[in-house]
C-alpha positions in Angstrom: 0.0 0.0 0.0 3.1 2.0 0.9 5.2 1.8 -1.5 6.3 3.4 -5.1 7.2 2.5 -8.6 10.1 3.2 -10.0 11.3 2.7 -13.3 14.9 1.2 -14.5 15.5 0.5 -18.0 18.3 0.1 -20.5 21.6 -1.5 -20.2 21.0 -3.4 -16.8 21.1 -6.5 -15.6 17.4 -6.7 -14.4 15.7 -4.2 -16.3 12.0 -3.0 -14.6 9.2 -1.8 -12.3 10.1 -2.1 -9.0 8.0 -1.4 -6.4 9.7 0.4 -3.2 8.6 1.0 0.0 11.1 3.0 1.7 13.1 6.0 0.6 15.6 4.9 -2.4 18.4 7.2 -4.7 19.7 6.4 -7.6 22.8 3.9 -7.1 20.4 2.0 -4.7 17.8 1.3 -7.5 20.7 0.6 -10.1 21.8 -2.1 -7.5 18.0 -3.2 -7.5 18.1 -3.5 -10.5 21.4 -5.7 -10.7 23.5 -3.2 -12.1 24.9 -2.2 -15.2 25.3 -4.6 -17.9 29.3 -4.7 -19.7 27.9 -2.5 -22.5 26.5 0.6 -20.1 28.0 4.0 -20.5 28.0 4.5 -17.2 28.4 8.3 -17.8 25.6 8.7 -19.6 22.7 7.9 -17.5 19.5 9.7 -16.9 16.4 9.9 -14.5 13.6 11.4 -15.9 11.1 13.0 -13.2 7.4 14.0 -14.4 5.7 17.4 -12.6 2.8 19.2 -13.4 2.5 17.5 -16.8 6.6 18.6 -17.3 9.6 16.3 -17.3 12.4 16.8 -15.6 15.9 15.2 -16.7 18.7 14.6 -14.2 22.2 13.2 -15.0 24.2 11.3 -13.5 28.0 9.8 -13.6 27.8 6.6 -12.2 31.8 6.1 -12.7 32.1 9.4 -10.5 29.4 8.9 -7.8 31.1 5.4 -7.1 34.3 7.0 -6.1 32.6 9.5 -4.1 32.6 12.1 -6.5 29.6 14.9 -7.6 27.4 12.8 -5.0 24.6 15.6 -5.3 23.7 13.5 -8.8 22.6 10.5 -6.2 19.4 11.9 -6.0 16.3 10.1 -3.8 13.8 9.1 -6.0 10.1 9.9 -6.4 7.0 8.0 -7.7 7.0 7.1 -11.3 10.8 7.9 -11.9 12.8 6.2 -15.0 16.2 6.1 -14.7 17.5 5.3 -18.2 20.9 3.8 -18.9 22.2 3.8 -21.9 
């Protein structure tokens, strides 16, 4: 009843819905989702956010935020958010 769906498509290991019922960011739900696949560019990976009938696109590093680097791309997620790995 509590939870969310977020969305994780593209070059992953588990590609998705997945249903979450506690506060997640983006490097949590790519580990959800079993990671990226040998052919991700990991810099090159997007969540798109939906507001007032607008979309929202936020990118991320994944190379960089694993070394503890520009960590404000780690965003938590929201309901109905696609993160998009190409």
């Amino acid at each position: 009843v509590n939870s969310m769906l977020i969305y994780v498509i593209g070059k992953v290991n588990n590609p998705g819905r997945f249903a979450i019922n506690t506060q997640i960011d983006v490097l949590q739900a790519l580990a959800v989702a079993g990671g990226l696949n040998p052919f991700a560019k990991d810099k090159e990976i997007a969540i798109f956010r939906k507001t007032d009938g607008k979309t929202q696109i936020f990118g991320f590093n994944y190379e960089a935020v694993s070394e503890g680097k520009n960590l404000e791309q780690n965003i938590t997620l929201k309901r109905g958010d696609v993160i998009v790995v190409r």
